[in-house]
N, C-alpha and C positions, 0 to 999 in steps of 0.2 A: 504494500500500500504506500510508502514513504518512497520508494524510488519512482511509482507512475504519480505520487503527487510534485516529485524534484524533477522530472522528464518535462512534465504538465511544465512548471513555472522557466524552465532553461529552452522550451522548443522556440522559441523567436531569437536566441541569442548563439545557439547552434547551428547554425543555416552552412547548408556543404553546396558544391557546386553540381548543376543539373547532371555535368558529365561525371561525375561520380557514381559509379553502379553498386558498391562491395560497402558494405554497413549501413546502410537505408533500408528503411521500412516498404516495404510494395516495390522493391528492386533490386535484380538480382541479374546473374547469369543471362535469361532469355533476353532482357532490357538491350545488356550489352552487345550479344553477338545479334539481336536486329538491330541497331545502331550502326556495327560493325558493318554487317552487309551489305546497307543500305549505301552508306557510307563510298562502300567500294565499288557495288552495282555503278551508282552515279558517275565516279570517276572512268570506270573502267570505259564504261558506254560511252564518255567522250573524247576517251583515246590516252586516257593517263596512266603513267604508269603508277601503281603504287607502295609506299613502302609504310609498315608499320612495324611498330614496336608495343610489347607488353609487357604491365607491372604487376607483379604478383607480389604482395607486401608479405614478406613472413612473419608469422607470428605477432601480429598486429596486439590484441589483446595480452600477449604476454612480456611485453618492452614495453609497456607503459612507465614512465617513470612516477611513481607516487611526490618526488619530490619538486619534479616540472609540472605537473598535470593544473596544481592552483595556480601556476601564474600565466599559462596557455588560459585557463577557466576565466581570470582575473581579465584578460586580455581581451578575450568574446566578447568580456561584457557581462557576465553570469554576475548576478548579484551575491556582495560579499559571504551574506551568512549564508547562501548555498555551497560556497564553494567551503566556507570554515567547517561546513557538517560533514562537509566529502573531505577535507583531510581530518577531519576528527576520528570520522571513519576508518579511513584507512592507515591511518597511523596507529589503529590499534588490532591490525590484521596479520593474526598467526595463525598458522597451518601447522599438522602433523603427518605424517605419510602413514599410513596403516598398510600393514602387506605381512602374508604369512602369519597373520595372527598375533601379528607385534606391532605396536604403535611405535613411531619415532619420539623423541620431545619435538615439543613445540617450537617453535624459529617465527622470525619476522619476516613477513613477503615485503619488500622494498621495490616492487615493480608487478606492474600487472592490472589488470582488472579483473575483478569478481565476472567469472564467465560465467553465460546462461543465464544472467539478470537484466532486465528489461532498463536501467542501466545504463550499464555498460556497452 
């Protein structure tokens, strides 16, 4: 309930560009390669040749820097005590690894976003 009411108050201060397909809501994959096609149909049909290039960002949500992320937030625009709850938050985010029936200790995540949250 707290992250689709902090989603709700930061959507007019997070605006990404139309040609960005990969972390939007209602775009994805298909968006892109009709885009792509289209794109190429047009040129090709008028005799151009053409050359493209592709980014595949890896691991996007897991290089977040917790320590960058409030002043990229700060920067948007995001109003302050949003961003002060988002590092309160995550400044106090430890993890343990479980496997084989043994938990790890616990440790600090200094990078990353909470994956699988509406969020993030």
């Amino acid at each position: 309930m707290l992250e689709n009411i902090l989603l709700n108050k930061c959507d007019d201060y997070l605006l990404t560009d139309d040609l960005q397909f990969g972390f939007k809501k209602s775009v994805g994959c298909p968006q892109a390669v009709f885009t792509l096609r289209t794109v190429v149909q047009y040129f090709t049909s008028r005799g151009s040749t053409i050359f493209a290039a592709a980014l595949d960002i890896s691991k996007p949500f897991d290089t977040v820097s917790h320590s960058l992320l409030p002043k990229s937030l700060v920067k948007a625009g995001v109003p302050n005590w949003i961003v002060l709850l988002l590092v309160n938050r995550y400044s106090k985010l430890c993890v343990a690894v479980h496997g084989c029936g043994v938990i790890s200790q616990y440790f600090v995540v200094k990078s990353g976003v909470r994956q699988g949250t509406i969020l993030s």
